[in-house]
N, C-alpha and C positions, 0 to 999 in steps of 0.2 A: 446502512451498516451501523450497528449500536456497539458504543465502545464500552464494556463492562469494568476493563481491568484499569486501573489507579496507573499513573504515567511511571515506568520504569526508572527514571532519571531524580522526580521530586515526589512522588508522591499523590498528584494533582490527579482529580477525575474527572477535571473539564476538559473536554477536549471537542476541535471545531477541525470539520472533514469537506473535503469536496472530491469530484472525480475531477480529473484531467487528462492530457496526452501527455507524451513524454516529450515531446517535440526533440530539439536535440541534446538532452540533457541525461539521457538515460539509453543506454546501448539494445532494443529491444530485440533483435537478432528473429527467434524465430515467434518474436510476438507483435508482431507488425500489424498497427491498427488498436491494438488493443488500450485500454484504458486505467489507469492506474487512481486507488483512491487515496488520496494526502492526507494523512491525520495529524493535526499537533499540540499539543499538548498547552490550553492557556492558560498558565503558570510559566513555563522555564522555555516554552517554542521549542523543544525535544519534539522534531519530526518523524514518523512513519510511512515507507511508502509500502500500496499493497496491488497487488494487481487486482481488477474489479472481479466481482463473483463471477461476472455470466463470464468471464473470459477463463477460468480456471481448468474448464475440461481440456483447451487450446494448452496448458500451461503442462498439464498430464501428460497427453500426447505427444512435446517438442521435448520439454526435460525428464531427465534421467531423474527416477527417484534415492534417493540417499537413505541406506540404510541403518 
């Protein structure tokens, strides 16, 4: 995942990613199993979490879309 956009909080374009679980830190309900990518921002550590691509058609299917 390429992070294009300048950090919402400072301004900063460096930014350092990994995927992870959410172990029990994050309430995952009807995404169980799936994998989250952590982005944060190296200037101010302004974190981002995202659910990983390949998991998103799963994310379609369980949640309501907002219109």
């Amino acid at each position: 995942m390429v992070v294009a956009k300048s950090c919402t909080e400072c301004g900063n374009n460096e930014h350092f990613s990994k995927e992870v679980a959410p172990g029990e830190l994050l309430p995952v309900g009807g995404l169980h199993g799936a994998k989250y990518r952590v982005v944060v921002c190296g200037a101010c550590g302004f974190t981002r979490w995202f659910v990983a691509e390949r998991f998103l058609a799963l994310v379609k299917e369980k949640f309501e879309a907002l219109q």
